[in-house]
Structure formats: C-alpha cells, structure tokens
N, C-alpha and C positions, 0 to 999 in steps of 0.2 A: 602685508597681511598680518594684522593680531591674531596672537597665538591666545586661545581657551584656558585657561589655568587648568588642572586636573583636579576633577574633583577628589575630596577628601578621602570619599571610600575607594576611590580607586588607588589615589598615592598609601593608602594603607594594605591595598592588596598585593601592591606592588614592593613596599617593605618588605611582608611577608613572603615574597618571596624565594629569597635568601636567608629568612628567618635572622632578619637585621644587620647581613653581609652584605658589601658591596658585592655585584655581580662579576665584577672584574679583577681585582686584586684581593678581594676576604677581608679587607680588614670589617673590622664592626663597626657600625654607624648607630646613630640614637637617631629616633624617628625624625627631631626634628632639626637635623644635618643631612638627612640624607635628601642626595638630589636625585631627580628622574631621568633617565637616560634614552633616548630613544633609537634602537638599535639601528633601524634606517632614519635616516633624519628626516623632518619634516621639512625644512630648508631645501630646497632643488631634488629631493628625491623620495616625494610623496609618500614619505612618513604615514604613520599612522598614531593614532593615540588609543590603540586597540593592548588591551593587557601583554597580550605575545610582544608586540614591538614594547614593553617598556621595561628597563633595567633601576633595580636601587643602585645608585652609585656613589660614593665620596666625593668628594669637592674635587680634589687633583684628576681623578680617573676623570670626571665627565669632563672639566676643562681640558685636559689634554686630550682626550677621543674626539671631543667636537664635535662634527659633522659627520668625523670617519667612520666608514663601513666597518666593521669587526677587522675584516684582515688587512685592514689599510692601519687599523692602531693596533694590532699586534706587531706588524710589522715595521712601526717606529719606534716603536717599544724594546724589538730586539735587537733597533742600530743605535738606541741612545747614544752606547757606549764611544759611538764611533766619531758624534757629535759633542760631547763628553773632551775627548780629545782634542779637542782642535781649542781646549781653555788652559791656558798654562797652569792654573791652579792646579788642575785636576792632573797634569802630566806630571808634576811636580809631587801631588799627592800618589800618584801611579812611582814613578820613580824611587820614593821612600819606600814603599811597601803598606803605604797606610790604607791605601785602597786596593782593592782585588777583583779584577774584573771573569765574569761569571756570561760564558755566553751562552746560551740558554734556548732552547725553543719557549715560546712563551705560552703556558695555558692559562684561560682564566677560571676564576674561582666556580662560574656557574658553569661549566665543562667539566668539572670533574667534582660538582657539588652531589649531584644523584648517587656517587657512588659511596659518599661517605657513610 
C-alpha cells in the first residue's frame, strides 16, 4: 500500500504543535528537519493521518519509535542502558567513571508540554 504524503498545511500544523519541539524528547527542530510521527502506526495498526494521531519528531526519536505504541518506546527507551552493556566500549566507559547511568521513568516532552 502507498502511503499519501501529508499535505503541507497539515505537516505545518503539526510543527506547531510543539511550537518547533519534538513531541518526544524537546529538542528543537527547524521546520524543515522535522519528521511526522504517527502515534499509532499506519503499518499493521490502522493508523490514521488524522492531526491527533500525528507527532513533530526529530530524526533519531521517529527512527527509533518506528512502528512502536507509545509504551512499547518508552519502555525501550528506559532499558537502553541495559542493552548499553552488553558493548565492551560502553563497560569500559562505565568502569572509568566517564559515563553515568541515570535510570529514570521516562516522560515525554509533549506530556508534560501543557504544563509549561
């Protein structure tokens, strides 16, 4: 199945959103980096291309959320570390003291964007 491009006025509603934040992590994005994220996926779990279902996201966030539900990538999100580990690099950076692992409940930006 081909996927619709989003039209323009919509990909700019959807910027606005976050008022140029990704919806998941905060950082800033320039309108024309940021990607659309579709909070259910249109892939296997009939998605929608309805403003509610669409998030602004940064490149990394939407590649590593994929297809996941919200709580399917927060919650790989708060085992990184554990994944992390298993690369000698990082045990090794772990062992010096040069990294510091920080485990966390994970919220995203647009969860606790309203309160700002």
């Amino acid at each position: 199945m081909l996927r619709k491009p989003i039209p323009k006025k919509i990909r700019e509603q959807v910027y606005k959103k976050y008022n140029g934040h990704c919806a998941y992590c905060g950082c800033e994005i320039d309108y024309k980096d940021m990607q659309v994220d579709h909070v259910i996926s249109v892939y296997g779990k009939d998605g929608s291309n309805d403003l509610d279902n669409l998030m602004p996201t940064c490149r990394m966030c939407n590649f590593y959320k994929s297809t996941y539900s919200l709580d399917d990538f927060r919650k790989n999100l708060e085992t990184l570390h554990e994944r992390l580990q298993k690369t000698f690099i990082y045990r090794l950076a772990l062992k010096y003291g040069l990294v510091v692992e920080i485990k966390k409940e994970v919220i995203f930006y647009f969860e606790d964007y309203k309160k700002i």
